[in-house]
Backbone as JSON Lines, residues from 0, in Angstrom:
{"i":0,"aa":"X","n":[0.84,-1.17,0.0],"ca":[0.0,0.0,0.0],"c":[0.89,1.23,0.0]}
{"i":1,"aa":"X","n":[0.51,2.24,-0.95],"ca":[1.08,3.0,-1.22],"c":[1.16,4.28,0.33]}
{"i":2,"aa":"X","n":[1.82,5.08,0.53],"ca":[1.75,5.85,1.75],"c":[1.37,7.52,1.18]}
{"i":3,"aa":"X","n":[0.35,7.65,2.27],"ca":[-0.22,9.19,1.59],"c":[0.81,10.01,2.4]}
{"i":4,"aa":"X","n":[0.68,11.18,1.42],"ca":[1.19,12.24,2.37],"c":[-0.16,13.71,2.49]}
{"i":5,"aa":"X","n":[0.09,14.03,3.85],"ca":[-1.04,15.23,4.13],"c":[-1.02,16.52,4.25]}
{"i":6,"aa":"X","n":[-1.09,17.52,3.64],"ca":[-1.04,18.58,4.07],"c":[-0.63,19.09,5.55]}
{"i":7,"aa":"X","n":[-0.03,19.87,5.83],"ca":[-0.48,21.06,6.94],"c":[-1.71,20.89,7.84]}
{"i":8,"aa":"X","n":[-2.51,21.83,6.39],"ca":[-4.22,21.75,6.79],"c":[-5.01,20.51,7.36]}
{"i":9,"aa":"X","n":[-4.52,19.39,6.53],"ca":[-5.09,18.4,6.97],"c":[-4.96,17.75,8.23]}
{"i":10,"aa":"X","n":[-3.65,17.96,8.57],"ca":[-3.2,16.84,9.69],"c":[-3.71,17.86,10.74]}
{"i":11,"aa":"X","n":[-3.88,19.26,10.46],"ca":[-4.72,20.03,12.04],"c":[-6.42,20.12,11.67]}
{"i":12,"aa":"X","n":[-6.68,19.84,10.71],"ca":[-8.09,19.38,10.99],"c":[-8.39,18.01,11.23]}
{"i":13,"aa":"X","n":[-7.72,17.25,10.89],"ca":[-8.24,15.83,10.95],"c":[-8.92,15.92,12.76]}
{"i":14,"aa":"X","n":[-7.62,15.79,13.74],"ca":[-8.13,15.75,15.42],"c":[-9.24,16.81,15.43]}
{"i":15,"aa":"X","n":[-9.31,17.81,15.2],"ca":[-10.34,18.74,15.11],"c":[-12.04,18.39,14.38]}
{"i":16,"aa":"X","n":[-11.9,17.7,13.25],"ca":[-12.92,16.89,13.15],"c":[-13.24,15.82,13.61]}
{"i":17,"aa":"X","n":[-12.06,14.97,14.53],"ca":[-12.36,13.96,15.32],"c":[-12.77,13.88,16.59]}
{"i":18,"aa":"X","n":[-12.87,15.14,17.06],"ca":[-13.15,15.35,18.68],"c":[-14.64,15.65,18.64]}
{"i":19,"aa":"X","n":[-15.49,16.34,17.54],"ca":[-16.04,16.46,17.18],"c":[-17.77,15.52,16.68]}
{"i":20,"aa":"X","n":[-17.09,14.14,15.77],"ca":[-17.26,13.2,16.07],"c":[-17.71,12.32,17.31]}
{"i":21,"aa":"X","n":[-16.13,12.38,18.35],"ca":[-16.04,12.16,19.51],"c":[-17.59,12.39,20.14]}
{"i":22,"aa":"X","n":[-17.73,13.8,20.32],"ca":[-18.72,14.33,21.24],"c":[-19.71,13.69,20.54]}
{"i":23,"aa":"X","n":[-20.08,13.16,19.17],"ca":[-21.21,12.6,18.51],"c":[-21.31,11.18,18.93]}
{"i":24,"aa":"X","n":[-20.44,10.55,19.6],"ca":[-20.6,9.38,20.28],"c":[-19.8,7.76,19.31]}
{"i":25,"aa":"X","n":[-19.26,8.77,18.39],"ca":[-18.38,7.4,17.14],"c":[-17.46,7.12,18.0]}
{"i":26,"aa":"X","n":[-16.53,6.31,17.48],"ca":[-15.18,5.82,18.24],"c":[-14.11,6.02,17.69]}
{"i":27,"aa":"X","n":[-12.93,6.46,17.86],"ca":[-11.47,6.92,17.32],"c":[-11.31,5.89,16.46]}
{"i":28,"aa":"X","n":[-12.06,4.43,16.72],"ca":[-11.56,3.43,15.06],"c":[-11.88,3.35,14.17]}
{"i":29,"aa":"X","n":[-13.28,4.36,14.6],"ca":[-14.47,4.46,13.34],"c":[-14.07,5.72,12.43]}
{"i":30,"aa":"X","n":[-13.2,6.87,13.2],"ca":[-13.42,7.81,12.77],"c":[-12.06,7.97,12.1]}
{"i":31,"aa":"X","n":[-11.06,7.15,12.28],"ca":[-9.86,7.04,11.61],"c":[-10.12,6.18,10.14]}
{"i":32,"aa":"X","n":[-10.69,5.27,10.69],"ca":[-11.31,4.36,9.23],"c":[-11.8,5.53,8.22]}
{"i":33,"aa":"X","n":[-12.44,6.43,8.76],"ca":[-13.87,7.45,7.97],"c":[-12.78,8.31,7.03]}
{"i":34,"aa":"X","n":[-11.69,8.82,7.7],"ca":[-10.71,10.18,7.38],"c":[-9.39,9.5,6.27]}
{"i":35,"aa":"X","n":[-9.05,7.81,6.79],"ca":[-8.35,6.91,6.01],"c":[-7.07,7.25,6.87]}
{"i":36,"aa":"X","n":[-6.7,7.47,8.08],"ca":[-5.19,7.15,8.58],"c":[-5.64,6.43,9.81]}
{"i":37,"aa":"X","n":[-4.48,5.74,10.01],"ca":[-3.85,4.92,11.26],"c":[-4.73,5.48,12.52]}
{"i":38,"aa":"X","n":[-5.22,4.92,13.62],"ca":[-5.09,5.29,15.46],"c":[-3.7,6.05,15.4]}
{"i":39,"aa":"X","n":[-2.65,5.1,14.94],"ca":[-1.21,5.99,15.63],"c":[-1.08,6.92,15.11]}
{"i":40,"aa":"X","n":[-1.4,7.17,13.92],"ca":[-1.38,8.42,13.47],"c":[-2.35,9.64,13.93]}
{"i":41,"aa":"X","n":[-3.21,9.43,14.1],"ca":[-4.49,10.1,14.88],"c":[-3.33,11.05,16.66]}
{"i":42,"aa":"X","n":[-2.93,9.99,17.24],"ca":[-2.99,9.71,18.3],"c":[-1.47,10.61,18.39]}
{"i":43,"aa":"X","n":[-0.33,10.59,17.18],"ca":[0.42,11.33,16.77],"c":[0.22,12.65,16.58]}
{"i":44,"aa":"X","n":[-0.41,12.58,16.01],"ca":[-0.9,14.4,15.08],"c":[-1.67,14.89,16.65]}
{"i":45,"aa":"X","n":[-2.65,14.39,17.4],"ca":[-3.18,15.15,18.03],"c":[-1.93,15.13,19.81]}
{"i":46,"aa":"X","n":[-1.24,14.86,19.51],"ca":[-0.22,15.24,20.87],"c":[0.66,16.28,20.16]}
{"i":47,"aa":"X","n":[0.92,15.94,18.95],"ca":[2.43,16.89,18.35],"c":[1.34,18.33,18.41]}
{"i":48,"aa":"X","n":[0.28,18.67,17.28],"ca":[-0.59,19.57,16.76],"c":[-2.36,19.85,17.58]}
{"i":49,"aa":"X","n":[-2.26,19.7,18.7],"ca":[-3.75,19.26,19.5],"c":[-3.88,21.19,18.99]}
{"i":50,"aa":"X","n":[-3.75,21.47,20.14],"ca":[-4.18,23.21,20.48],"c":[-3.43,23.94,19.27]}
{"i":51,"aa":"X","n":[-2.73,23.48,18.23],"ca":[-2.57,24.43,17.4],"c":[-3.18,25.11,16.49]}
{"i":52,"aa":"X","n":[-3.0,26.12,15.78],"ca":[-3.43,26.61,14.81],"c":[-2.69,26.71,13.3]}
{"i":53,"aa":"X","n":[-3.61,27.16,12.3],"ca":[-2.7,26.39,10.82],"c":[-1.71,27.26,11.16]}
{"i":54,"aa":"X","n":[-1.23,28.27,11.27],"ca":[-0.2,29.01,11.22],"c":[1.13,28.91,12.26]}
{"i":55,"aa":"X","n":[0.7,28.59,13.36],"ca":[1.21,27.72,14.56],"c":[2.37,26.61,13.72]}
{"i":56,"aa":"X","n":[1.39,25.68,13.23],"ca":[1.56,24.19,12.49],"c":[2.86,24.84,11.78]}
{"i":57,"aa":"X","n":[2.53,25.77,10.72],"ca":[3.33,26.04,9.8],"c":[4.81,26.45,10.09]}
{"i":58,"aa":"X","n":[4.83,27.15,11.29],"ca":[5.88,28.02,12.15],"c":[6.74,26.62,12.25]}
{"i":59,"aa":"X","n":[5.93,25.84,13.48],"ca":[6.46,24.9,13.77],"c":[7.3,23.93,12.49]}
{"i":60,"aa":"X","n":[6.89,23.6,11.89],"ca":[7.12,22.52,10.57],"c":[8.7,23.81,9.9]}
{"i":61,"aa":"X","n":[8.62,24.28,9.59],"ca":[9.49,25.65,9.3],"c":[10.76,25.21,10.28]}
{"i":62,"aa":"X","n":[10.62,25.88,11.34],"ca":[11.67,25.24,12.03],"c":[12.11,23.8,12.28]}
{"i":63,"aa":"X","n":[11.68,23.18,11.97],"ca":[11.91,21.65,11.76],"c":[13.37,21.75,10.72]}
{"i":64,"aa":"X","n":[12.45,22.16,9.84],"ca":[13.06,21.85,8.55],"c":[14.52,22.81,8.63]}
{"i":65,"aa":"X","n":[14.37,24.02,9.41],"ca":[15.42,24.28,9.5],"c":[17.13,24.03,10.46]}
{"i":66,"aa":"X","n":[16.41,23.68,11.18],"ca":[17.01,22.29,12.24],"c":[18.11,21.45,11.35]}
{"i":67,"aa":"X","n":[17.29,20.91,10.35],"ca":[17.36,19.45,9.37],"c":[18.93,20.08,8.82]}
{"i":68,"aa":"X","n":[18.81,21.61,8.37],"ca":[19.55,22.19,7.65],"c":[20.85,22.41,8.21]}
{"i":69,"aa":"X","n":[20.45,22.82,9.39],"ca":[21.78,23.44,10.67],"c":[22.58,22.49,10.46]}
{"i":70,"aa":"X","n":[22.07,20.94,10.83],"ca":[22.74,19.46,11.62],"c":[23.74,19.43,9.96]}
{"i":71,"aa":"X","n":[22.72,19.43,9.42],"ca":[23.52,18.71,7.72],"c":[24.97,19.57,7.48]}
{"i":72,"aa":"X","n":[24.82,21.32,7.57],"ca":[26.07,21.86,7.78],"c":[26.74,21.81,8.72]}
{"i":73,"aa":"X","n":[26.71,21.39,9.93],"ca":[27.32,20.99,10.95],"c":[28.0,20.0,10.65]}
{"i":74,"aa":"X","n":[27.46,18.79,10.51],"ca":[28.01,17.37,9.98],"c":[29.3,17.6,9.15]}
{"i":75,"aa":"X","n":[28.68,18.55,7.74],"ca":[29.65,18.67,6.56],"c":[31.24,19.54,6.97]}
{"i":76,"aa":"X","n":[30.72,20.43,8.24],"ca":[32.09,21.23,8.61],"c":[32.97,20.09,9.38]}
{"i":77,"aa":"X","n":[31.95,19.09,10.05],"ca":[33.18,18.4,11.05],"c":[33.66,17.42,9.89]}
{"i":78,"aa":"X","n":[33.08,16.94,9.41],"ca":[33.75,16.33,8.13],"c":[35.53,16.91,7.34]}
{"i":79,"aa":"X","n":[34.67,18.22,7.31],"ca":[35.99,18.61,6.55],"c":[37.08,18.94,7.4]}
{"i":80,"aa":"X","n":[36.88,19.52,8.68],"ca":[37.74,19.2,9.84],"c":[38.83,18.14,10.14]}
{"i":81,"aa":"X","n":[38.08,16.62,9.78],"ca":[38.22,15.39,10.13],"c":[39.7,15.14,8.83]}
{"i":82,"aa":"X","n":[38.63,15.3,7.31],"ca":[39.59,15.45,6.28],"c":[40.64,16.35,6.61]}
{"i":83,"aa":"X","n":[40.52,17.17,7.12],"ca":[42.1,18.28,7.16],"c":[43.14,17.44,8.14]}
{"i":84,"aa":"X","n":[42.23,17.33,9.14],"ca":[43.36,16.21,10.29],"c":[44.16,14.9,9.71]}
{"i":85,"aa":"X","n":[42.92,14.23,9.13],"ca":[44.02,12.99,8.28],"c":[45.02,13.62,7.36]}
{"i":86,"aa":"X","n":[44.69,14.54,6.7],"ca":[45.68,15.19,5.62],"c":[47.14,15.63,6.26]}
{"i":87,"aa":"X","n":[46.75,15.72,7.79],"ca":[47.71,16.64,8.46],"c":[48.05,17.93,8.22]}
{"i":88,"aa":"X","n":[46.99,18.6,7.48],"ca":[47.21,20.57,7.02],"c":[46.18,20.68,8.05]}
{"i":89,"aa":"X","n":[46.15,22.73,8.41],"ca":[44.83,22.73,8.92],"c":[43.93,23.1,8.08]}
{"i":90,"aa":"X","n":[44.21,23.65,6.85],"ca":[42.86,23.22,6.13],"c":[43.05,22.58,5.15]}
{"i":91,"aa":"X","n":[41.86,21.94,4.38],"ca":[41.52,21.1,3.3],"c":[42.32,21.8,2.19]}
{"i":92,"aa":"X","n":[42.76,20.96,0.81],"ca":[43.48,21.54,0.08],"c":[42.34,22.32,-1.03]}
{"i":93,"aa":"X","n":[42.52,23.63,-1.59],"ca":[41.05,24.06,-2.07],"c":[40.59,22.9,-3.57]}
{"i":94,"aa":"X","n":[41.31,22.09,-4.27],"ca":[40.73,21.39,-4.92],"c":[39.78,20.08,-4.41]}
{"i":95,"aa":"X","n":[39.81,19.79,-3.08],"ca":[39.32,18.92,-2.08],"c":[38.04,19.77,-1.62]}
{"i":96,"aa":"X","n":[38.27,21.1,-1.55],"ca":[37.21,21.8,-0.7],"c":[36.09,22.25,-1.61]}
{"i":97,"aa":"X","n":[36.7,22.38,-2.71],"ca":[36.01,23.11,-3.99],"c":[34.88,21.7,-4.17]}
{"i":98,"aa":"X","n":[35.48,20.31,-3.96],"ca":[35.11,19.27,-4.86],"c":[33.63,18.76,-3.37]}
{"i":99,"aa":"X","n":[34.48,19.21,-2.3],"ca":[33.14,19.35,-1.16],"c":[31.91,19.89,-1.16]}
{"i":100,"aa":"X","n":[32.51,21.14,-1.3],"ca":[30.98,22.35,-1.34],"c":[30.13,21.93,-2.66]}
{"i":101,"aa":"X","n":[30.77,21.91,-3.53],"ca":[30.13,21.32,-4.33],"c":[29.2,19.97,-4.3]}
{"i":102,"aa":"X","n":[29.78,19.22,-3.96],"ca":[28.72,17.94,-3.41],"c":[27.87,18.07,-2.33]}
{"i":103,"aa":"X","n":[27.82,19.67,-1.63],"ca":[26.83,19.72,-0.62],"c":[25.95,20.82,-1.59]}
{"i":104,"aa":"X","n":[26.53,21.24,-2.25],"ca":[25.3,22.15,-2.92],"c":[24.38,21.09,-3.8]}
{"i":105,"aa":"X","n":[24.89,20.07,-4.37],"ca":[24.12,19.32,-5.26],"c":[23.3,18.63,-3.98]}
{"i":106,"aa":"X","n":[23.53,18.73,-2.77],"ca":[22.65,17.71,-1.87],"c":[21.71,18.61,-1.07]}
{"i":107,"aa":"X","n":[21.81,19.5,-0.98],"ca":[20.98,20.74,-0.7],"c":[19.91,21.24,-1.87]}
{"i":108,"aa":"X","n":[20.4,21.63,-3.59],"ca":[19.05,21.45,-4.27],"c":[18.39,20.23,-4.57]}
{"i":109,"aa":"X","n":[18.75,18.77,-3.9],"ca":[18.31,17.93,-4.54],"c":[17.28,18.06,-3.46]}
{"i":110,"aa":"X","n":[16.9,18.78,-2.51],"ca":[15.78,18.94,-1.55],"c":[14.65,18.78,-2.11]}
C-alpha cells in the first residue's frame, strides 16, 4: 500500500474533526477508518498539533526543517575538519574543498 502524504491543513483538521465526532458518540476506530489514517497516526498528530493553529503548524514545521539544515552543515564542517586532520594541514586543500561544497550544494538542491 502505497503511503499518503497530508497537508499542513489536513493533519490540524483531521483531530479537530475527530473530537467532534467524539462528542457525537463514534469511536477513534471508526473515525480514523472514515478520514483513512492509522489510530497511531491520529494519536500522533493530536499530541504533536492538539491546540494548534494552521499558522502555529506552519511556524512549527518551518523550524523543523530548519534544524534538518543546521545538523547537515554541521556534519559537513566536522567532516571537513576530520579530512584536514588525516591530511595533516589545517585546512583542506582548495581542490578537495572546492570538490566538497560542491557535493553539498548538489545535496541541498536535490531537496
Amino acid at each position: 500500500m502505497s503511503r499518503k502524504r497530508f497537508t499542513t491543513e489536513q493533519i490540524i483538521n483531521i483531530p479537530r474533526e475527530a473530537e467532534v465526532r467524539l462528542s457525537q458518540g463514534q469511536t477513534v476506530g471508526e473515525i480514523c477508518r472514515l478520514v483513512g489514517v492509522s489510530e497511531q497516526s491520529y494519536y500522533r498528530w493530536r499530541k504533536a498539533y492538539g491546540g494548534l493553529k494552521l499558522d502555529q503548524a506552519r511556524w512549527m514545521k518551518d523550524l523543523e526543517r530548519e534544524r534538518g539544515i543546521a545538523q547537515e552543515l554541521y556534519s559537513f564542517s566536522r567532516s571537513r575538519v576530520a579530512l584536514s586532520r588525516e591530511e595533516g594541514r589545517s585546512q583542506a586543500t582548495p581542490s578537495r574543498s572546492t570538490s566538497l561544497t560542491a557535493g553539498f550544494l548538489v545535496l541541498q538542491r536535490s531537496r
